[in-house]
N, C-alpha and C positions, 0 to 999 in steps of 0.2 A: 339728051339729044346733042346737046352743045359737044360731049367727050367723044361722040360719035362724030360728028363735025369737025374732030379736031382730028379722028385717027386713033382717036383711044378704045380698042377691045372694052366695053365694060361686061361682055357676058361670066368673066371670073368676078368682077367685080359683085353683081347681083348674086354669083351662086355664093362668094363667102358672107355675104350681109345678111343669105336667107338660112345658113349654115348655124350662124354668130346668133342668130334670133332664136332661133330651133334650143341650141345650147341654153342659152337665157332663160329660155321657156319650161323648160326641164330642170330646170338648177333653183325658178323661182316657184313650181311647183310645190316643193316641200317647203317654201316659205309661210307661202297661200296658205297652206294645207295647215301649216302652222297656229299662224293670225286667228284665222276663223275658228279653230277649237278652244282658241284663248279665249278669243270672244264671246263664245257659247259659256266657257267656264265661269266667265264674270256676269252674262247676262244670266243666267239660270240662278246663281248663287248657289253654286254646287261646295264651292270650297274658300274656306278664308285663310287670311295669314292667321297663326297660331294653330290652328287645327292639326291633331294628328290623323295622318291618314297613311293608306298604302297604297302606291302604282308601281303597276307593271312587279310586284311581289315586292318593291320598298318601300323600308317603314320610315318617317321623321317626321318629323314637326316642318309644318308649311311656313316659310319663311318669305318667300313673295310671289304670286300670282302674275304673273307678265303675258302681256299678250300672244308671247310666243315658246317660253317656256315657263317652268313649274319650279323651282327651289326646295329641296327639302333638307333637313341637316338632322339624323340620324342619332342613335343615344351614344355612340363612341364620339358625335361633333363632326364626322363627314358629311361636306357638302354635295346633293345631287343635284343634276340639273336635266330634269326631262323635258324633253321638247313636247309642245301639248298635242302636237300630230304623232304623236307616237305614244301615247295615253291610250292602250286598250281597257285595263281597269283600274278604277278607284275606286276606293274603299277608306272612307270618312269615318273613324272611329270616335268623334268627341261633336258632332252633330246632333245639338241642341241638350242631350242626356246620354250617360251613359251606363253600361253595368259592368259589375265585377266578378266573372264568373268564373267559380269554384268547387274543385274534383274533391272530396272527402274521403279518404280510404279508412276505412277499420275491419279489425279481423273478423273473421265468419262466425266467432262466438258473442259477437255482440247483440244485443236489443237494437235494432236499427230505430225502432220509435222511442226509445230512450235515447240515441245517439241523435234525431232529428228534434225533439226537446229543448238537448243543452245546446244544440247547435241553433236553435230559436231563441233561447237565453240570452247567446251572445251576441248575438244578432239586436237583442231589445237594449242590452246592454251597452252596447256601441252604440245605437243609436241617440240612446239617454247623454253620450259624453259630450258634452261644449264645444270640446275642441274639434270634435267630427261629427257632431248634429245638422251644420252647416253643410256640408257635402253628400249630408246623405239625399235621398230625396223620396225614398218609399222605402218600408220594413223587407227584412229579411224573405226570402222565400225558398222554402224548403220547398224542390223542384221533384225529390223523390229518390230511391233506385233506380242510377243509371248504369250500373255495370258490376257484373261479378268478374271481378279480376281473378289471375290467378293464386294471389295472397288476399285479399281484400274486396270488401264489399264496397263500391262507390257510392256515395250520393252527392249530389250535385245541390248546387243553392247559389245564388245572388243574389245580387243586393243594387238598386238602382241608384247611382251619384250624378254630380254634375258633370259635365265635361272635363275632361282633363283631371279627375278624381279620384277613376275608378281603379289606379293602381296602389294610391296610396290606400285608398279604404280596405280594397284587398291583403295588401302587407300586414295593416293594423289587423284583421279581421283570421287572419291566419294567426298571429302571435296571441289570438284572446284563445284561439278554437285551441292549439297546443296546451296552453295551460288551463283548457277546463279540464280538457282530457286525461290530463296529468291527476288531476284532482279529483274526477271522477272513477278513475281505473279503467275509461277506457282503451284498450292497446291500439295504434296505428301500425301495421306491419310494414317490415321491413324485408329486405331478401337479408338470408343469413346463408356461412357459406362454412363448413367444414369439413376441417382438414385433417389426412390419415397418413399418419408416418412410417406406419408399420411395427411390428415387434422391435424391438432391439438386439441383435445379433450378437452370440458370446466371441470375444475377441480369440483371434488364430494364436493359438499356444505353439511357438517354436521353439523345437529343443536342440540345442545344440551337442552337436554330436563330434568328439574327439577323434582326431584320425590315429589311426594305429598305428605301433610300430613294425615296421620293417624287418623279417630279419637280417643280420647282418652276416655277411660274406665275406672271408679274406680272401684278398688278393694272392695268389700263393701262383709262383711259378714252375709249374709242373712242364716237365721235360719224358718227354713221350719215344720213348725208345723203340724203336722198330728190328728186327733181325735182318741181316742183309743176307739176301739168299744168293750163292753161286752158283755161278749158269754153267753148264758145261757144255763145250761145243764138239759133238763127235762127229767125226770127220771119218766117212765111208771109202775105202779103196774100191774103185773098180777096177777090175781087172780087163785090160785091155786085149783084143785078139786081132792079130794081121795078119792077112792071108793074102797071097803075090796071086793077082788074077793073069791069067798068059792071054796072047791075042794070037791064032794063028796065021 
């Protein structure tokens, strides 16, 4: 009222301040939107630091939960930072236990129950070792025929560890399964790939061929004579007649 009072237009005045708010209101939207997913993220106990998980399709290790974004630093050591309003899905892979699961290929002439056997062997067998009896946390389990491939008969199996375990145990758990198999005879197939070169071609016999000779021709200069023939030129007389015409 007073800038009114004085002369001052304030109708620009009010339409930039409701302009300037508008802006504000929109730009703190995605703040808001922010905060409160963070929020829900720490109140629910969805996810902690350390945890391996995946958002929005990336992998890493959670490195800090913030009220308004997510930290994760990936197995090459890049750093991501998702914003938690922008978290469609996550996918916690070391909450509370976890498993190591494992595709088995051998060839179509194998005993698959002999093949699920030694693959229970060493299954018992790792689990007996010291050094990874502590990670394990339930036996082996032979899940069955999951797949006829096009070389190979799958079967599948895992094994339940602690969080953040289940890679190592897997690693171990594949170097014990190759060397039973080694030692059992049974084959894991492979693609194989052969190659055809064709016959071997007899090499091109070139015969070389002399040029001949030429006969030879003297130079000789020959003088070519002609007869010269005489012309004769006869020369006709006529005979001339004058006769005196009269005029009367």
């Amino acid at each position: 009222m007073m800038l009114q009072e004085l002369g001052v237009n304030i109708t620009p005045l009010l339409t930039g301040a409701g302009i300037a708010g508008l802006a504000v209101g929109f730009g703190a939207q995605n703040l808001v939107r922010d905060v409160i997913s963070g929020f829900f993220f720490i109140l629910e106990d969805q996810v902690h630091v350390g945890d391996v998980v995946e958002v929005n399709g990336t992998s890493g290790l959670v490195e800090a939960v913030k009220l308004r974004t997510l930290v994760l630093r990936d197995l090459s050591g890049t750093v991501h930072v998702v914003p938690n309003g922008e978290i469609t899905t996550l996918s916690n892979k070391t909450k509370v236990f976890s498993y190591a699961v494992l595709d088995i290929g051998v060839a179509y002439k194998e005993d698959t129950d002999h093949v699920s056997a030694v693959l229970q062997d060493v299954g018992a067998e790792l689990e007996s070792d010291s050094d990874f009896s502590d990670s394990i946390l339930a036996s082996l389990e032979i899940l069955g025929v999951s797949e006829f491939g096009d070389s190979a008969v799958v079967i599948k199996i895992r094994i339940k560890t602690r969080p953040l375990k289940q890679w190592m145990i897997g690693r171990e758990l594949r170097r014990r399964i190759k060397k039973a198999f080694d030692t059992e005879g049974i084959e894991i197939p492979f693609p194989h790939m052969s190659l055809y070169f064709g016959e071997a071609s007899k090499p091109f016999l070139a015969q070389q061929v002399e040029p001949r000779s030429l006969p030879s021709f003297e130079n000789t200069n020959r003088e070519i004579h002609s007869p010269s023939k005489s012309r004769k030129r006869v020369r006709t007389a006529d005979s001339e007649s004058e006769s005196d015409g009269g005029f009367e």
